[in-house]
DRENLO-22647 format. One line per field, with one value per residue (C-alpha): residue number from 1; residue in three letters; x, y, z. Coordinates in steps of 0.05 Angstrom, whole numbers, plus 5000, padded with zeros to 4 digits. Layout:
<rs>
num: [NUM	...]
residuo: [ALA	...]
u: [X	...]
v: [Y	...]
w: [Z	...]
</rs>
This chain:
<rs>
num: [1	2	3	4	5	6	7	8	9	10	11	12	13	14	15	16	17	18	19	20	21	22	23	24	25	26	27	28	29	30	31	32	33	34	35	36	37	38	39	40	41	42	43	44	45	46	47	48	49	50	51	52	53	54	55	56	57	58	59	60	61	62	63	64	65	66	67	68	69	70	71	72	73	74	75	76	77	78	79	80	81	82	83	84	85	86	87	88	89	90	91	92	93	94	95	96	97	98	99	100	101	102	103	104	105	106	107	108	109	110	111	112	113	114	115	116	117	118	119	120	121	122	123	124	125	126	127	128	129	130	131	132	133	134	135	136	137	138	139	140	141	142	143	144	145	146	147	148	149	150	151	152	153	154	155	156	157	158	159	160	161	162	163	164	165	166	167	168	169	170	171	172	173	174	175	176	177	178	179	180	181	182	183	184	185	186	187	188	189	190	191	192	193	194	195	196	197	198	199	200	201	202	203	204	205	206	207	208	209	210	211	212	213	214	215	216	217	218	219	220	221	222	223	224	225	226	227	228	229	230	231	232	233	234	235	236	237	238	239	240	241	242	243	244	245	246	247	248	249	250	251	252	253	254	255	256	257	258	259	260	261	262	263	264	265	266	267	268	269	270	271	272	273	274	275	276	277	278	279	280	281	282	283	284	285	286	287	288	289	290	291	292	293	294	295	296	297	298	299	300	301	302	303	304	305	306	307	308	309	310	311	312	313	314	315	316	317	318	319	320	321	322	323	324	325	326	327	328	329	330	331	332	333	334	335	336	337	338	339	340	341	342	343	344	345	346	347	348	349	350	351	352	353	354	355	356	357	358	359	360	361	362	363	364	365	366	367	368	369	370	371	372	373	374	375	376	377	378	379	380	381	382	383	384	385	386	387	388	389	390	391	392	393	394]
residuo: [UNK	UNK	UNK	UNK	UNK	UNK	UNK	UNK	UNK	UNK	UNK	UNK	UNK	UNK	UNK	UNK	UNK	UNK	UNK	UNK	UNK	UNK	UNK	UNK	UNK	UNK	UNK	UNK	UNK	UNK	UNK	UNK	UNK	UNK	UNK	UNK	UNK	UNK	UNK	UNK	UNK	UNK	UNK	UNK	UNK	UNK	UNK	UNK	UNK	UNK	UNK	UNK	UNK	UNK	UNK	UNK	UNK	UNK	UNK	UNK	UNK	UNK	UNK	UNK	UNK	UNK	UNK	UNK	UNK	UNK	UNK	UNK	UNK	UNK	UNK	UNK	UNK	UNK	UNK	UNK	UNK	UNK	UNK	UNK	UNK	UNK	UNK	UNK	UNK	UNK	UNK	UNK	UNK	UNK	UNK	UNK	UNK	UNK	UNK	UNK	UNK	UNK	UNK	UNK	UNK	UNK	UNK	UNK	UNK	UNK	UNK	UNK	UNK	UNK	UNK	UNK	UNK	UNK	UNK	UNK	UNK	UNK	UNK	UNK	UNK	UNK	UNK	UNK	UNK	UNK	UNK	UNK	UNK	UNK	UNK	UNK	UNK	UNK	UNK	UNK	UNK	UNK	UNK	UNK	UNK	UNK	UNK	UNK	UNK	UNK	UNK	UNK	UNK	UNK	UNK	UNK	UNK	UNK	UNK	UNK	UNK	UNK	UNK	UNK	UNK	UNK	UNK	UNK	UNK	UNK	UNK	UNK	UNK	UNK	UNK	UNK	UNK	UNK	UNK	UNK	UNK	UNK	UNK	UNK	UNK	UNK	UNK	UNK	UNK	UNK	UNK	UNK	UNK	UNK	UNK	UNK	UNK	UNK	UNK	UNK	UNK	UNK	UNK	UNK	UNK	UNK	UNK	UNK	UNK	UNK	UNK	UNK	UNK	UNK	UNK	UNK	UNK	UNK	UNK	UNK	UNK	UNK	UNK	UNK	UNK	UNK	UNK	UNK	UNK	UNK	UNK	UNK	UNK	UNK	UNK	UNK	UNK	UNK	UNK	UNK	UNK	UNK	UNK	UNK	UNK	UNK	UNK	UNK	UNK	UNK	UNK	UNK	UNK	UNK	UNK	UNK	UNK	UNK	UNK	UNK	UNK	UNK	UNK	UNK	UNK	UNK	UNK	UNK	UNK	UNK	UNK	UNK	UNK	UNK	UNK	UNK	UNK	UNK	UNK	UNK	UNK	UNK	UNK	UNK	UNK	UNK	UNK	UNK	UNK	UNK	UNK	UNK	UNK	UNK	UNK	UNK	UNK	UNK	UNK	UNK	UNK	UNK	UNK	UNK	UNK	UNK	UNK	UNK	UNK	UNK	UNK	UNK	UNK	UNK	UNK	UNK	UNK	UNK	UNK	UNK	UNK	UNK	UNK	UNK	UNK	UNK	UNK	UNK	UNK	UNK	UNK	UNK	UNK	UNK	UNK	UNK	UNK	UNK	UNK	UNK	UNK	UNK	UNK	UNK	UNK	UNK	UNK	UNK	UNK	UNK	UNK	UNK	UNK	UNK	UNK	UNK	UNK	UNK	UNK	UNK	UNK	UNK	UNK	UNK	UNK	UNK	UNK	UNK	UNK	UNK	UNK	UNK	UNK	UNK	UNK	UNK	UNK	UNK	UNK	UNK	UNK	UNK	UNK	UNK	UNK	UNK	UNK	UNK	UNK	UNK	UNK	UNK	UNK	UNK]
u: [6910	6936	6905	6840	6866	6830	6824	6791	6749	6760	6810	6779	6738	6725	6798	6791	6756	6817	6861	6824	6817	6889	6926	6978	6995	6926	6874	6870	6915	6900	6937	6904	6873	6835	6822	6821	6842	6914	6927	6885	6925	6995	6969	6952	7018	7052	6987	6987	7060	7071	7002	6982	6951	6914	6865	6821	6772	6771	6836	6828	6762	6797	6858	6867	6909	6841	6799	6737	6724	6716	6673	6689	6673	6620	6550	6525	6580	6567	6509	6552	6611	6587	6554	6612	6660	6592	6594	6671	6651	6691	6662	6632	6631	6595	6594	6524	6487	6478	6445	6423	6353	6305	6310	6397	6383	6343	6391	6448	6415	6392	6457	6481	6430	6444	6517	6522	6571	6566	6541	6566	6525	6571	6527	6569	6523	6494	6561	6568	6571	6509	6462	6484	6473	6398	6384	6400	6361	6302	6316	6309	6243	6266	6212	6156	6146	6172	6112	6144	6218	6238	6313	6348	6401	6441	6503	6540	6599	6544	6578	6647	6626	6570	6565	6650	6639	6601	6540	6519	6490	6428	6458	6507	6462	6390	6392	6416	6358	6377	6460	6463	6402	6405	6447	6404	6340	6378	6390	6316	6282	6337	6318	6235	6244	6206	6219	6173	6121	6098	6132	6119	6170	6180	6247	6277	6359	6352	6430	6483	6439	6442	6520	6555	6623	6627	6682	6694	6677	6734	6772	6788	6765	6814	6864	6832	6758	6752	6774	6746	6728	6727	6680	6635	6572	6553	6543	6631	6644	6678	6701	6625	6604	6592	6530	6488	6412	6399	6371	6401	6340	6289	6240	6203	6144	6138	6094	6129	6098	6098	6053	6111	6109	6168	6204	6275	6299	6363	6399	6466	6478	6476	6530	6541	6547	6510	6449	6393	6344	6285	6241	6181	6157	6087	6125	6170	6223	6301	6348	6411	6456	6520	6536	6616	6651	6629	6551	6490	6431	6383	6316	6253	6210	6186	6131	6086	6114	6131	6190	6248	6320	6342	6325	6303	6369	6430	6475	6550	6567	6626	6705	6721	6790	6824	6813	6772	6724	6649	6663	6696	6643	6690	6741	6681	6656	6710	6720	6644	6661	6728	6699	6635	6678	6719	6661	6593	6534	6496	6518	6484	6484	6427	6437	6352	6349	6397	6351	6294	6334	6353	6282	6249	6302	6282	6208	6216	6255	6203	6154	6205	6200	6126	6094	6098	6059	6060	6095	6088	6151	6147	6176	6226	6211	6192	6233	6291	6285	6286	6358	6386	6357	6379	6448	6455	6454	6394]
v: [2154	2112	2132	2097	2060	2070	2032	2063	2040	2082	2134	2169	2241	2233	2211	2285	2248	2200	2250	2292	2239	2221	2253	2216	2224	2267	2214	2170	2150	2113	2051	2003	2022	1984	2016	1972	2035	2036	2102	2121	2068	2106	2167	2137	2119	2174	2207	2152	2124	2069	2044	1977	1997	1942	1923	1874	1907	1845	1858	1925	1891	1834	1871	1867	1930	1963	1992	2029	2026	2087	2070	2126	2080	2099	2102	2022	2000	2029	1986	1919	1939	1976	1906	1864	1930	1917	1839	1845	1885	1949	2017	2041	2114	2108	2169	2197	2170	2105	2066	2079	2047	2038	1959	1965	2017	1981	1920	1963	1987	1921	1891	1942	1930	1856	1850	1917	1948	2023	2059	2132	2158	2225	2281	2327	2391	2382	2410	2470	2528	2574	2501	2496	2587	2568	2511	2555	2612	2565	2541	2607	2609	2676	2655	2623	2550	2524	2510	2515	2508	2524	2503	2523	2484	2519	2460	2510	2454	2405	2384	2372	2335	2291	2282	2259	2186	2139	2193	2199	2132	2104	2039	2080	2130	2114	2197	2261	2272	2220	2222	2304	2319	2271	2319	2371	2335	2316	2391	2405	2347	2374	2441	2425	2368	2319	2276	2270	2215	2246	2265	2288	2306	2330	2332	2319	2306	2375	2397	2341	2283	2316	2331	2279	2294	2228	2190	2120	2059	2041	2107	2149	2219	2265	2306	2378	2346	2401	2478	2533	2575	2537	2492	2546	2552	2479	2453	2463	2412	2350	2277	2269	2197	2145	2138	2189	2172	2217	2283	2346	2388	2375	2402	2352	2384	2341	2335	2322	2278	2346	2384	2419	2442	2434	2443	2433	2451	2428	2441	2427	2481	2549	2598	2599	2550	2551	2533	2581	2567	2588	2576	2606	2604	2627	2689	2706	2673	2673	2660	2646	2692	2652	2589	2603	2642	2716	2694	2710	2696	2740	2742	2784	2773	2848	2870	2858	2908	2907	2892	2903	2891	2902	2855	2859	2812	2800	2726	2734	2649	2639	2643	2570	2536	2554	2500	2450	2409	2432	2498	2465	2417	2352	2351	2371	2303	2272	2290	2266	2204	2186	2200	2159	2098	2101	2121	2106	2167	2203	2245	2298	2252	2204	2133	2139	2215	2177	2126	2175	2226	2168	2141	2215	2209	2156	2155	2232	2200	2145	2205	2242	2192	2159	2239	2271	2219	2222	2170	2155	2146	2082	2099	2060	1996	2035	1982	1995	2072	2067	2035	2087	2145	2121	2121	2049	2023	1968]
w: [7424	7355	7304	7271	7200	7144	7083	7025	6961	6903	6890	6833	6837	6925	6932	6961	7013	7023	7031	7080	7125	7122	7183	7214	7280	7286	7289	7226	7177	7104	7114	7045	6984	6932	6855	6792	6756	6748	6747	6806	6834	6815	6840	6904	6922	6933	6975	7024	7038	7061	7047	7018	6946	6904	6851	6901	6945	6998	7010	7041	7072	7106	7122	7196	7194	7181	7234	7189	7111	7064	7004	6957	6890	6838	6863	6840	6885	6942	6972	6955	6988	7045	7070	7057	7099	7154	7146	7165	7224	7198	7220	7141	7112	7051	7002	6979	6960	7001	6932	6872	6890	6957	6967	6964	7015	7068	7062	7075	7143	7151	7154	7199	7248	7237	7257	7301	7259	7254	7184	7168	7100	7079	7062	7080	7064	7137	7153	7106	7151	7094	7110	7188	7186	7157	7199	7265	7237	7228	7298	7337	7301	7266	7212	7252	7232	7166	7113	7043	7013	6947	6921	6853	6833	6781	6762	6725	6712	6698	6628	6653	6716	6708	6629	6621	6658	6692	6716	6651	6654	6689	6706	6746	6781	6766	6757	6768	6823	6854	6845	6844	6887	6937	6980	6966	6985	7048	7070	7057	7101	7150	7153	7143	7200	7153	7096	7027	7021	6958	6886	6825	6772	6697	6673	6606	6565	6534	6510	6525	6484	6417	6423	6383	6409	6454	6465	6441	6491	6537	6514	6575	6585	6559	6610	6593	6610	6662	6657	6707	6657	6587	6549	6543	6522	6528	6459	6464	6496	6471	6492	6531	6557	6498	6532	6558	6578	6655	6649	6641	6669	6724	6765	6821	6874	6946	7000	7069	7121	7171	7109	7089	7001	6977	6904	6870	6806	6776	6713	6691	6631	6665	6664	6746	6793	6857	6898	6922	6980	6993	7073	7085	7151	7173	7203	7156	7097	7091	7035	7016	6967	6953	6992	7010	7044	7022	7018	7065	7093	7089	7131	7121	7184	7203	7159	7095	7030	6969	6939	6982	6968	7040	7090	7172	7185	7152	7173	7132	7124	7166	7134	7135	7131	7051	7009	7055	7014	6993	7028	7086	7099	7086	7146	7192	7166	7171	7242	7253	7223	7254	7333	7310	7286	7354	7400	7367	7391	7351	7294	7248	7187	7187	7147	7159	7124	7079	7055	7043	7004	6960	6963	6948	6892	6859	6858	6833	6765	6760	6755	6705	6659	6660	6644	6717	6742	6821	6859	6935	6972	7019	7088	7137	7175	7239	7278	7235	7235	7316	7311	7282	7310	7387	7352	7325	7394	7426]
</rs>
């Protein structure tokens, strides 16, 4: 079988994506590439040969050499050019998150109902093995029925990777609960088998606002703007965003349309970088120490006590492949995606659980910043939610 050729939007921080999916003589191969940034442009070239590399984005669109379209741009693109990759009848993987606001998302599933063409949204956390481990503990009913989740986001490189560029802006992201926790939300309506209809959210620019080390407009960010282990503590770091007006902090409650409580916390100045979870069932809770290779699950299910440290079941996350993307999760997405843009079916991303992770997102920062006032979140067409859940087919 040839393989499927891919052109891609955007080489800049998910040209990881780009690169993953580019295996020739395997089952896809990168064969155009738009980026007005010249030097993700230089760096392109030598990653893809023999691939056309450009500044125009209808290019790679209308290229006929092009079987499926990879939209790895920042996140205010990605609604614009996923319809124009749909309107051109190219098979779309869009990075998370699908918009940056609830109206861009319906007319992206709109137009993919419209012209037939098949919509991929990557959040690729339904494949890392610690959420898959949970979700099949949940599944066996090991803790009864799921009634409450708790999630602690602890962004421990938060300075370095959202407060350096374009995330640091609201124009560009609306927020970080929408931009940072969208995948998170995702995993939670995934494992709670609902999504939120209610928010409410307090959250506030706590440490990176008051730093006055910010680069001047147009400058680029500097070629030290991440280090493993430097820029610490936080009030370190230098060459941050000219502007900077999203949250550093947050904390947003929901109500699922199942009944399910749920809560997520995010901050992006802690020492460690990681993500805790937190199900209680009505027979029993699990959670999650690490989320790599080397973590567990852990699942106390037996008995009421005190504190305990040891638990009634013990789940090691499964050794994944060295180096794969968001512990290992990106080439099982990009397998996902590839058979999906050959074959159509179903798949274990959801452009529906999509839309309402971006829509939980952004009514949560609406309540952020009017006081924690509650904010309904408005659900799918039911007509349009249908489509996509029998697998974008009817």
């Amino acid at each position: 079988m040839p393989d499927l050729r891919l052109g891609v939007l955007g080489y800049g921080l998910r040209g990881s994506i780009a690169r993953t999916a580019h295996r020739p003589g395997a089952g896809a191969r990168v064969t155009a590439l738009a980026d007005h940034d010249p030097r993700a442009r230089a760096e392109a070239a030598p990653a893809f040969p023999g691939a056309r590399i450009c500044t125009d984005h209808r290019r790679v669109v209308e290229d006929p050499d092009v079987d499926a379209v990879l939209v790895l741009t920042p996140d205010h693109t990605h609604a614009d050019l996923a319809r124009e990759a749909l309107k051109a009848g190219k098979p779309v993987f869009v990075e998370k998150p699908l918009a940056v606001d609830i109206e861009s998302c319906d007319n992206v599933l709109r137009t993919a109902r419209e012209t037939g063409t098949r919509l991929y949204v990557g959040h690729n956390m339904r494949h890392m093995p610690v959420v898959r481990l949970m979700r099949d503990i949940i599944r066996r009913g090991e803790i009864g029925a799921v009634r409450t989740i708790w999630v602690r986001h602890f962004v421990g490189y938060g300075g370095d990777w959202y407060f350096k560029d374009w995330h640091a802006e609201q124009r560009c992201t609306n927020g970080l609960l929408l931009q940072k926790a969208a995948h998170d939300i995702d995993v939670l309506h995934w494992l709670a088998d609902g999504y939120t209809e209610r928010v409410q959210a307090l959250g506030d620019l706590m440490v990176y606002g008051d730093n006055p080390h910010r680069r001047a407009p147009g400058e680029p960010k500097t070629d030290d703007w991440y280090t493993k282990d430097g820029h610490w503590p936080p009030h370190t770091q230098r060459g941050l965003n000219p502007v900077i007006d999203v949250e550093d902090v947050s904390l947003v409650n929901m109500r699922l349309d199942n009944g399910v409580l749920a809560a997520y916390q995010q901050c992006h100045f802690t020492p460690d970088y990681w993500r805790n979870y937190t199900v209680i069932g009505d027979a029993g809770r699990l959670e999650n120490f690490g989320d790599g290779p080397g973590g567990a699950v852990r699942v106390w299910n037996s008995r009421r006590s005190g504190y305990r440290a040891e638990p009634d079941a013990e789940y090691r996350v499964p050794t994944v492949e060295d180096n794969a993307g968001h512990g290992g999760a990106d080439p099982l997405l990009i397998d996902e995606f590839v058979r999906f843009a050959r074959d159509g079916g179903l798949t274990d991303t959801s452009p529906v659980a999509a839309r309402m992770s971006v829509a939980a997102g952004v009514r949560a920062t609406e309540s952020l910043r009017t006081g924690g006032t509650p904010r309904a979140v408005p659900p799918l067409d039911p007509e349009l939610a249908a489509y996509f859940e029998r697998g974008q087919t009817g």
